[in-house]
C-alpha positions as CSV (number, residue, x, y, z in Angstrom):
1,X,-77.2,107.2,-64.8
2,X,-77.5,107.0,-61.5
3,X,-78.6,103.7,-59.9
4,X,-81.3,104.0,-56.9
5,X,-85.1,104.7,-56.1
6,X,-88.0,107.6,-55.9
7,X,-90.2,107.7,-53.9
8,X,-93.9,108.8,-55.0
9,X,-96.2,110.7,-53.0
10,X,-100.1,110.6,-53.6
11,X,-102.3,111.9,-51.4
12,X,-106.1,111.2,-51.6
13,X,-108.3,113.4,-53.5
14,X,-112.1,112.5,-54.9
15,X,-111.9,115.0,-57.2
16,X,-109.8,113.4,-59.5
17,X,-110.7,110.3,-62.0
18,X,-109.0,107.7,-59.8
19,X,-109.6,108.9,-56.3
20,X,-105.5,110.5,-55.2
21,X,-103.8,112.7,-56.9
22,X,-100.0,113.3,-57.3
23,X,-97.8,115.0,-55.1
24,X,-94.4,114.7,-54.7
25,X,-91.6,112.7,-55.7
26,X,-88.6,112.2,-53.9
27,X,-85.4,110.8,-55.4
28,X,-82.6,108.7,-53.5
29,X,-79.8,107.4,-55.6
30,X,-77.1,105.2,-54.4
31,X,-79.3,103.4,-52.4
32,X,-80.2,100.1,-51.8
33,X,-83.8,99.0,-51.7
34,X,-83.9,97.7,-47.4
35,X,-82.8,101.5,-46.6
36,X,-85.4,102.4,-48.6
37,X,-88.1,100.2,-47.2
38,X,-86.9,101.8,-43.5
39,X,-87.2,105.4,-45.3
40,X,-90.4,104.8,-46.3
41,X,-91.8,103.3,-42.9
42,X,-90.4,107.0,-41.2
43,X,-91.9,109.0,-43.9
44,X,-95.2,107.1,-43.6
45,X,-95.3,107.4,-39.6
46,X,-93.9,111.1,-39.7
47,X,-95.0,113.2,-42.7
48,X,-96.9,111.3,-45.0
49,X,-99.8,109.1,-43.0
50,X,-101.6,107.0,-44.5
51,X,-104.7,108.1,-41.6
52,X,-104.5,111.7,-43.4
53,X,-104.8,110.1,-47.1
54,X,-101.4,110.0,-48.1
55,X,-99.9,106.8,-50.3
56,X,-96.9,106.1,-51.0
57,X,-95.1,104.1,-54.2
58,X,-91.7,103.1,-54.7
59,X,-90.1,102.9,-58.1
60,X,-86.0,102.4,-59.5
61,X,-84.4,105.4,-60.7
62,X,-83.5,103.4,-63.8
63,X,-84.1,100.1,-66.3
64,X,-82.0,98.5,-68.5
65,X,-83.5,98.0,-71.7
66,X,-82.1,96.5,-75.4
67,X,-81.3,98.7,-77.9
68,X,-83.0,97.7,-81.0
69,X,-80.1,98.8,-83.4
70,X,-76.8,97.9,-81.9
71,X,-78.4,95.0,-79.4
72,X,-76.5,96.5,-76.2
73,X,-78.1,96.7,-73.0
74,X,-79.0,100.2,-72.2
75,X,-79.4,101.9,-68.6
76,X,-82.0,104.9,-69.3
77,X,-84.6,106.6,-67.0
78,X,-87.3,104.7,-65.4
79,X,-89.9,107.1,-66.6
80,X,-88.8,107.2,-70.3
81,X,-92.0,107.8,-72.5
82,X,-92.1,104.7,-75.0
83,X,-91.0,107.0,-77.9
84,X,-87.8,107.7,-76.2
85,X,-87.6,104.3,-75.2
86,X,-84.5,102.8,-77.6
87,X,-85.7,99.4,-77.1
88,X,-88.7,100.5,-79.1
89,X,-89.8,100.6,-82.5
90,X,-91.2,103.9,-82.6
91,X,-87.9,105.2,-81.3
92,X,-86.3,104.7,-84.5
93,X,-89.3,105.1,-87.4
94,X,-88.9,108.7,-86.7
């Protein structure tokens, strides 16, 4: 797995249960997290305002979690549903 950050991209909408809605996601590995502090300040002066409803989140690529079986540490996706998720329960019941 590659190590690094994404950038999420909301943008606001009151249509929508929570007031924004989703757009984008951008992904930057092998990065560290200052670069992507600056990254974020250009995208949020340039493309994505803030004045014209747009939000944006940042997030690692990647966690490390405990396998449940074997008790190794495991690098998987940051956005692993929980019953992918190997340090849970429901992983293995299946």
């Amino acid at each position: 797995m590659e190590k690094g950050y994404r950038i999420l991209i909301f943008k606001e909408d009151k249509r929508t249960k929570n007031g924004e809605r989703h757009v984008k996601v951008i992904d930057y590995p092998n990065v560290n997290e200052t670069t992507m502090l600056t990254t974020m300040q250009h995208l949020s002066k340039t493309e994505y305002r803030s004045k014209d409803g747009f939000r944006l989140a940042l997030e690692p690529m990647t966690k490390m979690v405990k396998n449940l079986m074997s008790g190794k540490m495991v690098e998987i996706d940051f956005r692993t549903p929980y019953y992918l998720d190997p340090s849970r329960e429901t992983y293995w019941s299946r």
